[in-house]
matplotlib code that plots the C-alpha trace (Angstrom):
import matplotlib.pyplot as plt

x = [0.0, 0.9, 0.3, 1.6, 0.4, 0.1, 0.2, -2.5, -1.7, -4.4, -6.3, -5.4, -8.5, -8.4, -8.9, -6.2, -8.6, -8.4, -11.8, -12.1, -8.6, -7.9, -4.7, -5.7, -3.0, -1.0, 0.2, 1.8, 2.5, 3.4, 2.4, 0.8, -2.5, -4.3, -3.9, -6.3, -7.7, -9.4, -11.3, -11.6, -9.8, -11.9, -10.0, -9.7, -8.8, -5.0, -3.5, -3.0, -4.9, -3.7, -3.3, -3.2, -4.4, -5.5, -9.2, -9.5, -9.0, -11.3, -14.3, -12.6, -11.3, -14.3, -17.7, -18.8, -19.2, -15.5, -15.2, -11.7, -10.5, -9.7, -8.1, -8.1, -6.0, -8.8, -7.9, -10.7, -11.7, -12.0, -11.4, -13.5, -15.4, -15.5, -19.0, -18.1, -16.0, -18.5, -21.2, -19.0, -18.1, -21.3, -22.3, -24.3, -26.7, -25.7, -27.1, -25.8, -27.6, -30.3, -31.5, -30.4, -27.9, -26.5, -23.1, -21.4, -19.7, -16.1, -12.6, -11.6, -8.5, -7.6, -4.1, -1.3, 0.2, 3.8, 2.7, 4.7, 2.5, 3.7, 2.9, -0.2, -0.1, -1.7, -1.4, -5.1, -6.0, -5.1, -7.2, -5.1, -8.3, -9.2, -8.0, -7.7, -7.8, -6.0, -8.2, -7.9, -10.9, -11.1, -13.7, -15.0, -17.6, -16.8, -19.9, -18.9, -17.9, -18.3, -16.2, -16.5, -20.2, -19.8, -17.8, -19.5, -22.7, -21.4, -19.9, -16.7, -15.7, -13.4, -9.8, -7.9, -8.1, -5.7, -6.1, -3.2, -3.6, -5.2, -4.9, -1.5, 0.4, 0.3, 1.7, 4.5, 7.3, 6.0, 5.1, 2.4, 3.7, 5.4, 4.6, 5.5, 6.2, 4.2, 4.5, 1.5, 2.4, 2.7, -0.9, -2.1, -0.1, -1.4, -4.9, -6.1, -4.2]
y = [0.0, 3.8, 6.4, 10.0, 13.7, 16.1, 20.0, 20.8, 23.9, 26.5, 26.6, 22.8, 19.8, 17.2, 14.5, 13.1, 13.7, 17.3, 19.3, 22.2, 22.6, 23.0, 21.8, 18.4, 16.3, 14.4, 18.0, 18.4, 14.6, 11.4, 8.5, 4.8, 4.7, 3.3, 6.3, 8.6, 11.3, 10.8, 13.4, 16.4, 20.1, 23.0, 24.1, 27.2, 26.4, 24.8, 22.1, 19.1, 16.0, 12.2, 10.0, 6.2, 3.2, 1.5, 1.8, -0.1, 3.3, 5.5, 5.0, 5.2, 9.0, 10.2, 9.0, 11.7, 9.4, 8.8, 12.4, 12.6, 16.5, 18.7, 22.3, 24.8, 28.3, 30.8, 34.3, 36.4, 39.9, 42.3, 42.1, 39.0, 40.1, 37.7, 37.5, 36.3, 33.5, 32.6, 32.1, 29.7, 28.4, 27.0, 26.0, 27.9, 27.0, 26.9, 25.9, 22.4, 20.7, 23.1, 22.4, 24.1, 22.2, 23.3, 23.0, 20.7, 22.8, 23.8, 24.7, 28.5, 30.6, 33.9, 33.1, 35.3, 37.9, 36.8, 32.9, 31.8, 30.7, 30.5, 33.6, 32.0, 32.6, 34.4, 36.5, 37.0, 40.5, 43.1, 46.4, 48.7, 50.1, 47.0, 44.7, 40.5, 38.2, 34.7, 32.3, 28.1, 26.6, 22.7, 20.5, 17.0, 16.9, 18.1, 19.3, 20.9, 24.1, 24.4, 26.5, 29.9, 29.3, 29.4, 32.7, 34.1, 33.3, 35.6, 38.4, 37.9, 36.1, 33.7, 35.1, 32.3, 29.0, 26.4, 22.9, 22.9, 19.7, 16.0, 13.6, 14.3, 15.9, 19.2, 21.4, 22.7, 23.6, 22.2, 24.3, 24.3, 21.2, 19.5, 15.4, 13.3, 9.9, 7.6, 4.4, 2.6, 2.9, 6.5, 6.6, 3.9, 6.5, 9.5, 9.0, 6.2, 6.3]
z = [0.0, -0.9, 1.3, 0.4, 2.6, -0.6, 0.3, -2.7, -4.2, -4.5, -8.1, -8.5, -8.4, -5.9, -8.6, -11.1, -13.9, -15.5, -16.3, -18.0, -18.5, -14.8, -13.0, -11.1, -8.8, -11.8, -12.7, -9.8, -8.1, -9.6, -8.1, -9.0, -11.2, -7.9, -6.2, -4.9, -2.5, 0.7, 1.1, -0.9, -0.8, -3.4, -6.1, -4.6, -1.4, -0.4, 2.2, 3.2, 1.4, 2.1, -0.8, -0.8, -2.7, 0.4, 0.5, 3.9, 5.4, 3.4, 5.3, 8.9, 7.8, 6.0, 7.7, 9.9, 12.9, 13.4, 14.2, 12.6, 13.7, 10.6, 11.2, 8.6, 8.8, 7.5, 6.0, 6.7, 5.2, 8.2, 11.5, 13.2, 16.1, 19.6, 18.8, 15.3, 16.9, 19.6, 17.0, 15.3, 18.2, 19.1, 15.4, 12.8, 10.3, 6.5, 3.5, 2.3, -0.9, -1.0, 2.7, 6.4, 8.1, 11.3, 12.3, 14.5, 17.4, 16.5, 17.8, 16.8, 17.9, 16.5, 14.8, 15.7, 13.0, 12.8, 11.6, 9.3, 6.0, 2.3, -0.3, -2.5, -6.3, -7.3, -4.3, -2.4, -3.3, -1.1, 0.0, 2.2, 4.2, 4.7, 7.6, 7.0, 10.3, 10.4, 12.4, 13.1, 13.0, 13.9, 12.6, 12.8, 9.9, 6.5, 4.3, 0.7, 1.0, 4.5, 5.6, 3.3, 4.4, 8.0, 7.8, 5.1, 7.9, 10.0, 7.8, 7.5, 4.0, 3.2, 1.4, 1.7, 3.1, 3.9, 5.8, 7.8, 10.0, 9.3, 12.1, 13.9, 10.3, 10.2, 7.6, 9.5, 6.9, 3.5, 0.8, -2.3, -4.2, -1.3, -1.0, 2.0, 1.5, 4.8, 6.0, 7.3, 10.3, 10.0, 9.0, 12.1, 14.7, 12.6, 12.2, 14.7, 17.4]

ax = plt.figure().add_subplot(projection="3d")
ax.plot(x, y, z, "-o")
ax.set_aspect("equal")
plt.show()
């Protein structure tokens, strides 16, 4: 079994199969044909993404009752309010296939300024009287699109957002591109343990 952790690069599909002309992961990885995503990442959002051909563990990491913790680093436009974060906090209600679906609770800490995160190309556009907040946000579930719309739900829209942690991996030094060869063991101690 393969097991790779991928730092996606922003404007690039989660999928090996190109559509539209869009980047997708066999522009920028090379692995086995059997290889694959668990999970998903937007095209337009970054981070880390597991790849593997062992599809023992694909149910374990994705069904919402295993809780598996994701944390995203979320560049918002303004300056988020405690009220903002409480909200969040305690779950809000979104719209997810056309119906209401509220939230699970989640973790969320105002990041400080000084972390150290790579420049995204394109660069996120910039608006001088216009403040942008950092914030980690931990989740358990995973709905499409989830978390521009919780943000978004409480006025502060998404800029940029990158999933900086699965399991115990988090994105520490790698970069866009970046692609970590793992061991199974790695992924038992990583994800399940």
């Amino acid at each position: 079994m393969e097991y790779y952790l991928l730092y996606k690069p922003f404007q690039v599909l989660s999928q090996f199969t190109s559509v539209d002309g869009k980047n997708c992961l066999k522009d920028i990885v090379n692995v086995s044909k059997d290889v694959y995503p668990v999970g998903r990442l937007d095209y337009d959002s970054e981070g880390l993404l597991l790849l593997t051909n062992d599809t023992s563990i694909n149910h374990q990491l994705l069904h919402p009752s295993f809780e598996h913790a994701r944390v995203y680093w979320v560049q918002v436009e303004g300056d988020i309010t405690q009220e903002a974060i409480i909200q969040l906090t305690k779950g809000v209600t979104i719209t997810v296939e056309g119906k209401q679906h509220k939230t699970k609770p989640a973790i969320l800490n105002k990041l400080d300024t000084t972390i150290s995160i790579s420049e995204r190309t394109p660069p996120i556009r910039f608006r001088k009287n216009i403040p942008t907040t950092w914030v980690s946000i931990q989740l358990t579930e995973g709905k499409n699109r989830q978390v521009r719309k919780m943000f978004a739900s409480v006025g502060f829209p998404v800029l940029r957002l990158i999933r900086a942690q699965l399991g115990k991996y988090q994105i520490n030094d790698m970069q866009p591109g970046d692609c970590l060869k793992l061991s199974h063991q790695d992924i038992q101690e990583g994800f399940f343990r």
